[in-house]
Backbone as numpy.savetxt, mean C-alpha at the origin, in Angstrom:
# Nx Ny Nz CAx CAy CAz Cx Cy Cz
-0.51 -11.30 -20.16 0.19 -10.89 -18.98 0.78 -9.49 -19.16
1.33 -9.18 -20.17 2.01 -7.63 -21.08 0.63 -6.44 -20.59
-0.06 -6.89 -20.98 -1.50 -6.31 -20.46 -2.13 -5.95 -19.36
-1.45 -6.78 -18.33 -1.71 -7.14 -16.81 -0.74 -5.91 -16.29
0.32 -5.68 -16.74 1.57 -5.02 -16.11 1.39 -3.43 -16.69
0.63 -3.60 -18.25 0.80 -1.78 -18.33 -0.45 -1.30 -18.28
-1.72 -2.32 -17.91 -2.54 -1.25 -17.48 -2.24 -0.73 -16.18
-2.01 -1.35 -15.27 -1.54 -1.17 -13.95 -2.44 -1.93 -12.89
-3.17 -2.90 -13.90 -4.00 -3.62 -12.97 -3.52 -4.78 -12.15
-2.07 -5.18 -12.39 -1.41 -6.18 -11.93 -1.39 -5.63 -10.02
-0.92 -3.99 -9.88 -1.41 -3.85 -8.93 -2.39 -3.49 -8.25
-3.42 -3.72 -8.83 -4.71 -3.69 -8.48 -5.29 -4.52 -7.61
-4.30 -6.19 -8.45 -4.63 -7.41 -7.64 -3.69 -7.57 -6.46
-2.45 -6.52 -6.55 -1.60 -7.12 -5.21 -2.72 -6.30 -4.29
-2.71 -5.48 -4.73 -3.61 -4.50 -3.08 -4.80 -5.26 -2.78
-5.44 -5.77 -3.64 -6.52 -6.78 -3.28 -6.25 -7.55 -2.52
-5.00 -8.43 -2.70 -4.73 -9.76 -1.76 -3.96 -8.93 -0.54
-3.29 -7.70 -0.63 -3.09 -7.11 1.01 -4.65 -6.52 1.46
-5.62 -6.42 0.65 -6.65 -6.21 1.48 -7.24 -7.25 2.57
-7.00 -8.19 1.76 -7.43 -9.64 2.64 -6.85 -9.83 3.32
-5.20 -10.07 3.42 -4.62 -9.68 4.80 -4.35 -9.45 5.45
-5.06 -7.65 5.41 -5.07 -7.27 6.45 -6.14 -7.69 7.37
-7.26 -8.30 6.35 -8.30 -7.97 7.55 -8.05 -9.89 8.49
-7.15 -10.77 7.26 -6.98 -12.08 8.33 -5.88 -11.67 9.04
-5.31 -10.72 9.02 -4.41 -10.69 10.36 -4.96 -9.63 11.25
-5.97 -8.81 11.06 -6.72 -8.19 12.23 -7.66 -9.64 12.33
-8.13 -9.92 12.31 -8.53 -11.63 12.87 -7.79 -12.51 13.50
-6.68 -12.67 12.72 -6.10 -13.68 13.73 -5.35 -13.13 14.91
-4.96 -12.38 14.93 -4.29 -11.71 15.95 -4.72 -10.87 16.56
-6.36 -11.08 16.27 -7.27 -10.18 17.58 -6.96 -8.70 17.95
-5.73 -7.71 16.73 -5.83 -6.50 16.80 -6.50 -5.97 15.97
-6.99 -4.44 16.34 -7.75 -3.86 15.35 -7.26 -3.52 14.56
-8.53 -3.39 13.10 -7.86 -2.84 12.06 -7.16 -1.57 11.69
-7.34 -0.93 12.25 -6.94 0.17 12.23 -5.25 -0.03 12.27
-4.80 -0.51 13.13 -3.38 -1.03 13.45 -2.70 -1.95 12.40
-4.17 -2.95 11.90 -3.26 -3.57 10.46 -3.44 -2.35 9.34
-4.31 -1.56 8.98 -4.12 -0.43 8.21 -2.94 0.41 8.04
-2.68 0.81 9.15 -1.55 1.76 9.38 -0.16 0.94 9.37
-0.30 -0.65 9.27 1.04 -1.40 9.30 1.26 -1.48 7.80
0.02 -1.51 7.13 -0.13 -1.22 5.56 0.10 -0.66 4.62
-0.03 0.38 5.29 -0.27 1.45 4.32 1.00 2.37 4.07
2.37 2.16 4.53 3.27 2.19 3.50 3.58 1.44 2.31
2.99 0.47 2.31 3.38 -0.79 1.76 2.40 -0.32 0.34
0.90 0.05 0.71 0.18 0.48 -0.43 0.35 1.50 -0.90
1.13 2.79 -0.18 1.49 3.84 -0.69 2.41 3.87 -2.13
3.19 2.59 -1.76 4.68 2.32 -2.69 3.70 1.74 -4.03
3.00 1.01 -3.41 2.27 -0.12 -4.56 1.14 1.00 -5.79
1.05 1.93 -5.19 -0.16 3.34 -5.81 1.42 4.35 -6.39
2.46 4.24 -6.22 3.77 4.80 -7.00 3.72 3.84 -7.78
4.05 2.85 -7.78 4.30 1.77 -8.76 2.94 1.91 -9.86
2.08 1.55 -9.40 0.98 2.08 -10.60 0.79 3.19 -11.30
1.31 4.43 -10.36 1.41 5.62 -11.21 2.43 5.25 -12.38
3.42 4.98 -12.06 4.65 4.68 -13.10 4.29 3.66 -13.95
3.32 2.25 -13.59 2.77 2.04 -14.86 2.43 2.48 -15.98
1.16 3.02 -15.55 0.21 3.86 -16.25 0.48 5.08 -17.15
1.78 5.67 -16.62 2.50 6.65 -17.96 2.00 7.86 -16.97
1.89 7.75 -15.56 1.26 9.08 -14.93 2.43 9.87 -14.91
2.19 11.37 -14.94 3.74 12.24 -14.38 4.34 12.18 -13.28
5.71 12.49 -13.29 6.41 12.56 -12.39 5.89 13.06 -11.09
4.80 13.93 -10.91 4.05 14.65 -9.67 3.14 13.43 -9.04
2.72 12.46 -9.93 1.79 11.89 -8.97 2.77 10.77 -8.46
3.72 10.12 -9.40 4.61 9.45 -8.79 5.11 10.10 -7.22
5.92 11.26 -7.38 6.18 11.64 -6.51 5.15 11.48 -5.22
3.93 12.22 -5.17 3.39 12.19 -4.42 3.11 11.15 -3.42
3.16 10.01 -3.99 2.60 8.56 -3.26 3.96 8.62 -2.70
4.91 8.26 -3.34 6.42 8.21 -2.60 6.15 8.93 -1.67
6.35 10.26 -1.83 5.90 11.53 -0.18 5.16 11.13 0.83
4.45 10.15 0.51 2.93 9.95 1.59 3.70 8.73 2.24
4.12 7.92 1.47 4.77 6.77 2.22 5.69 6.98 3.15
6.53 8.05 3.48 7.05 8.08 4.76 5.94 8.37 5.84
5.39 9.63 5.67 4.52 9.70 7.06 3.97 8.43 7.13
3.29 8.12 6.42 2.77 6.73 6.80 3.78 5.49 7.48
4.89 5.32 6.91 5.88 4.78 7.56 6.54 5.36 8.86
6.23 6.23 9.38 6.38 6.99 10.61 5.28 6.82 11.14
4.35 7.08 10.84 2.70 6.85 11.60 2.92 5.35 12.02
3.37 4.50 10.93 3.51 2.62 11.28 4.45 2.21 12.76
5.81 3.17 12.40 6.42 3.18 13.86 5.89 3.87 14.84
5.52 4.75 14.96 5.16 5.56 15.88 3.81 4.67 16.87
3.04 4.32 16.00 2.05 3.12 16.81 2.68 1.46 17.10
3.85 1.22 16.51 4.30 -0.14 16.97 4.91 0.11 18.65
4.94 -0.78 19.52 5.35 -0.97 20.54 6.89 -0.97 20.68
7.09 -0.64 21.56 9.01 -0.36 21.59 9.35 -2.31 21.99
């Protein structure tokens, strides 16, 4: 499990299982994906920081994903319905 956590493949498998739900909740709820993508993808932005910081990456790529996760978290509101 020690193994699981510092290669950084532990999140490898969470983004896997949000891959799948995004696409069963663009299924069940008959919206497109695109809309579960973008409801996502702060969520994977944080999860691609977290792996950088596994992995022993520098402070720049950490940063970076953090950076991306707001627009994306603005892009997420900006398409939700008032």
């Amino acid at each position: 499990m020690t193994g699981l956590f510092a290669s950084g493949h532990i999140v490898d498998c969470i983004v896997a299982v949000l891959a799948l739900e995004i696409a069963a909740f663009a299924v069940w709820r008959r919206s497109s994906l695109a809309n579960a993508v973008v409801a996502a993808l702060p969520g994977i932005c944080l999860l691609l920081a977290l792996r950088s910081a596994l992995t022993g990456a520098g402070w720049t790529m950490i940063a970076l994903w953090l950076m991306l996760s707001f627009p994306a978290h603005l892009a997420d509101l900006w398409r939700r319905p008032p």
